[in-house]
Structures are given as structure tokens and as C-alpha cells.
MIMI-880638 format. One line per field, with one value per residue (C-alpha): x, y, z; residue in three letters; residue number from 1. Coordinates in steps of 0.02 Angstrom, whole numbers, plus 50000, padded with zeros to 5 digits. Layout:
<rs>
x <- X; ...;
y <- Y; ...;
z <- Z; ...;
residu <- ALA; ...;
num <- NUM; ...;
</rs>
This chain:
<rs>
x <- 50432; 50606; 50746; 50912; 51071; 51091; 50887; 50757; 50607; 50453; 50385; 50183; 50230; 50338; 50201; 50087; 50178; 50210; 50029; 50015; 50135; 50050; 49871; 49937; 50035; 49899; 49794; 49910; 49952; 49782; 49746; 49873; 49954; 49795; 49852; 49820; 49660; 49615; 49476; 49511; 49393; 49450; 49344; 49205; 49254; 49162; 49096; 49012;
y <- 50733; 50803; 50728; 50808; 50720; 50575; 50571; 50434; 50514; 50490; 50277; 50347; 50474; 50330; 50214; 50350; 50419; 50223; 50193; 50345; 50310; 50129; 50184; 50320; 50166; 50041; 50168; 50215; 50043; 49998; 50143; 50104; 49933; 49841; 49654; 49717; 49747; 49547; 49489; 49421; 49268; 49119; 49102; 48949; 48784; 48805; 48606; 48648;
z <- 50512; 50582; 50677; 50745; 50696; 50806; 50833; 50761; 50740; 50837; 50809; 50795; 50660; 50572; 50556; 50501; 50369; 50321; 50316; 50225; 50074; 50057; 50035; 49911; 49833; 49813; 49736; 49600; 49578; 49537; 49463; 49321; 49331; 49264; 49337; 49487; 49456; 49436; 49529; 49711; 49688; 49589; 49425; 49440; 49321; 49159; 49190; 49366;
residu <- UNK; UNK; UNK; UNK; UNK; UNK; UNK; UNK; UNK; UNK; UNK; UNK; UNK; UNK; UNK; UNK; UNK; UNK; UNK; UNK; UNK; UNK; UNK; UNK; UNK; UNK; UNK; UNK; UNK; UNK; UNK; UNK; UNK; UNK; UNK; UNK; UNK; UNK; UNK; UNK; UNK; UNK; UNK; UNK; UNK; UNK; UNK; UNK;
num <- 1; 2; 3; 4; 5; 6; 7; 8; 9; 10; 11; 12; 13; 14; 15; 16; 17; 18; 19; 20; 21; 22; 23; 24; 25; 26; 27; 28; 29; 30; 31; 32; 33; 34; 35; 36; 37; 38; 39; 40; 41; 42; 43; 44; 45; 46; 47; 48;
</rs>
């Protein structure tokens, strides 16, 4: 992605490249930050 001095860059390739860099971000984060890698649901009481 290129811009002249003075030039923003094209919106549509911004949010691609943004969409981009967070997949590749969430999957190294959960590939080596292991809190991340809880579970999503809420653990059951032990007494239910």
C-alpha cells in the first residue's frame, strides 16, 4: 500500500490490511500467550 506525500491511502486497502494484521495477531496470540487460550464458556458450579 503506497501514498504520495500529502495522500491517505486508499480506505478498502486500509481496512484490509487492518483485518489482515489482526487475524495474523490473534493467531500468534493464541498460539503462544496460553491465557488466551481459556475456555469461552463459564465452568458449571461443582454443587449443580
Amino acid at each position: 500500500m503506497h501514498a504520495q506525500a500529502g495522500e491517505k491511502p486508499e480506505h478498502k486497502k486500509l481496512v484490509e490490511v487492518s483485518f489482515r494484521l489482526a487475524e495474523a495477531f490473534q493467531a500468534g496470540n493464541l498460539e503462544f500467550n496460553t491465557a488466551a487460550r481459556a475456555p469461552t464458556q463459564k465452568p458449571k458450579p461443582a454443587w449443580t
